[in-house]
C-alpha positions in Angstrom: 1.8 -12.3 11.0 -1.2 -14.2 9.5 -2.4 -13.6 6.0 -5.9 -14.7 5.2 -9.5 -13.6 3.6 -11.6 -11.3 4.7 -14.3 -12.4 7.2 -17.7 -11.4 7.0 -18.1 -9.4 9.8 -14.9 -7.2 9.8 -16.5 -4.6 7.4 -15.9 -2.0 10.5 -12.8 -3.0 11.5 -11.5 -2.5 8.0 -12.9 1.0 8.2 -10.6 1.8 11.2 -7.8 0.1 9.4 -8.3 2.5 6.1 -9.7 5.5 8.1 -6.5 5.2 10.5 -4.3 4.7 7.3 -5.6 7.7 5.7 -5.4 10.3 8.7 -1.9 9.1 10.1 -0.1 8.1 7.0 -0.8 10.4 4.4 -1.1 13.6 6.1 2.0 14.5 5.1 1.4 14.4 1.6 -2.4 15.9 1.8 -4.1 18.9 3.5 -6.9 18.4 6.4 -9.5 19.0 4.2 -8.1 16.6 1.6 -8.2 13.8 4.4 -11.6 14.7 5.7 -12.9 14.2 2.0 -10.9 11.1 1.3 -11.9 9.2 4.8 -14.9 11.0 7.0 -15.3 10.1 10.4 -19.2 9.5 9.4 -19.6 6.8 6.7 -22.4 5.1 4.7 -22.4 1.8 6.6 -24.6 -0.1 4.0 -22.4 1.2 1.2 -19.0 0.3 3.1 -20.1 -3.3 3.8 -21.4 -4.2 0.4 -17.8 -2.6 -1.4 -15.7 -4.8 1.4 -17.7 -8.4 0.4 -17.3 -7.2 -3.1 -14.0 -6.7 -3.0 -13.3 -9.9 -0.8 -9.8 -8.3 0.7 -7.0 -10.5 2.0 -6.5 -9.7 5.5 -3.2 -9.1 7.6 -2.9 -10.1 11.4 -0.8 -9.3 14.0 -1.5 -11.2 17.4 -4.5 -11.5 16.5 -5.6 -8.0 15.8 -6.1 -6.4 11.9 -3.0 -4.8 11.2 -3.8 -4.1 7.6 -5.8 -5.1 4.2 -5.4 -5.4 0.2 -7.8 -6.6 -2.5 -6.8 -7.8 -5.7 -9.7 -8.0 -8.6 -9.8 -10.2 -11.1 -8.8 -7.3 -13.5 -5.4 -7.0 -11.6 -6.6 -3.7 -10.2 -5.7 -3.4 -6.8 -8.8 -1.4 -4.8 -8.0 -0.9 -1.3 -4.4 -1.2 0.0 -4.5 0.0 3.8 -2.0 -0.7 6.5 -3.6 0.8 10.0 -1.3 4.1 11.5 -0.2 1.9 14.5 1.0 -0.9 12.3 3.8 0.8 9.8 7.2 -0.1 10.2 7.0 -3.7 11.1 6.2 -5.0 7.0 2.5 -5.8 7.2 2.2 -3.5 3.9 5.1 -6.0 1.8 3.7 -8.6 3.6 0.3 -8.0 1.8 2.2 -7.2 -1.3 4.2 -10.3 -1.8 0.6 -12.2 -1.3 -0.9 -10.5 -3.7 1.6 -10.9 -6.0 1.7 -14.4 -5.3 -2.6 -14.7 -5.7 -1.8 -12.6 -9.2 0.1 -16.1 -10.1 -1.7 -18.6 -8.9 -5.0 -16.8 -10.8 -2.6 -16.0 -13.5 -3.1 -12.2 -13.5 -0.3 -11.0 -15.5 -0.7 -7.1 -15.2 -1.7 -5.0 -11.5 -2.8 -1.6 -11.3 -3.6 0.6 -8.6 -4.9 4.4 -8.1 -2.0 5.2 -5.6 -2.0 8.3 -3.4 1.2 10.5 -3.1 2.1 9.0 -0.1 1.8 4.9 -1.5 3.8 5.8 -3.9 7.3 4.9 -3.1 6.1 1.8 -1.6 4.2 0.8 -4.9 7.3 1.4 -6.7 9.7 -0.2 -4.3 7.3 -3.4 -5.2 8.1 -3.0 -9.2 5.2 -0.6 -9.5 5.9 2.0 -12.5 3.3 5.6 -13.0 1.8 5.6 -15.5 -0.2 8.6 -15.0 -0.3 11.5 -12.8 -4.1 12.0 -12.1 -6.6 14.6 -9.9 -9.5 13.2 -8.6 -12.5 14.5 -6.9 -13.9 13.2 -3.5 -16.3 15.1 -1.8 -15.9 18.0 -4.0 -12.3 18.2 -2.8 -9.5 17.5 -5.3 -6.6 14.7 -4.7 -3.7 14.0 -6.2 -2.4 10.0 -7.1 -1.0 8.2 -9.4 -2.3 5.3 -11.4 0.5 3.1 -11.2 1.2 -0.3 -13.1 3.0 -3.6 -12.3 4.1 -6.5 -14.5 5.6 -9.1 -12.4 8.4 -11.2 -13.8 8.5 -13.7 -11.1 5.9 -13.1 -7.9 8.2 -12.9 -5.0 8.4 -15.8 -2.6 7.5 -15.5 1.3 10.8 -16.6 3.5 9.6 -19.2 5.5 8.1 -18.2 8.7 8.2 -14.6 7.9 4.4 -14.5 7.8 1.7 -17.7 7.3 -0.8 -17.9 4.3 -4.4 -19.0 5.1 -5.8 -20.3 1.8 -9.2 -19.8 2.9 -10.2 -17.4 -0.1 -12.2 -18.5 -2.6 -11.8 -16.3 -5.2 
């Protein structure tokens, strides 16, 4: 597995990755409707693209295919955090987790934060993630539940060698 940036370029596939994220994973935690709202088929493309080179994502491949995608702001807040439905199981989401906590380091981010959806949730807390608040939000004119859930890393985790390879090619 190969963690690196985001390439300009990929906006769409990362809307497959979070669109196939949303309807696969967390249907079990939120109603049809609920997913519709959350992740449309139809999207503003202009709007999509500008949030993706905003949020300058770290990027997870498998075989050279997107498997998944995180952010991490300079705030600590975690945006995006999207494994795609064919890719659970094999540990793209820790994978991405255990970079970020390692970029939170390296930029010396000593506090992450994330809006977390029912379904996230165990994996955010299984990564030293604690709720802080229990939150409904509107999309679409649909209400969702999530949690906004915080992270103080002691000591970022270290990648085992050759579990997964880090492209520093991010210039954030």
């Amino acid at each position: 597995m190969l963690i690196r940036a985001y390439r300009p370029g990929e906006e769409a596939a990362l809307r497959e990755v979070f669109h196939s994220s949303v309807h696969q994973r967390a249907k079990r935690n939120y109603s049809t409707e609920q997913l519709d709202a959350w992740a449309p088929r139809e999207y503003d493309h202009d709007w999509w693209s500008n949030r993706i080179r905003g949020n300058r994502p770290f990027v997870a491949e498998i075989e050279g295919r997107i498997a998944g995608y995180a952010d991490l702001q300079d705030s600590g807040y975690i945006d995006q955090f999207f494994v795609a439905g064919g890719h659970t199981g094999q540990g793209v989401g820790s994978a991405l987790m255990r970079h970020l906590l390692a970029e939170a380091a390296r930029r010396r981010i000593g506090v992450l934060f994330a809006d977390v959806s029912l379904t996230a949730e165990p994996f955010f807390a299984r990564h030293g993630f604690v709720v802080e608040a229990r939150r409904q939000v509107m999309v679409r004119g649909i209400t969702l539940a999530n949690a906004r859930m915080r992270c103080v890393p002691a000591d970022p985790p270290v990648a085992r060698s050759g579990q997964y390879q880090q492209n520093e090619e991010n210039p954030a």
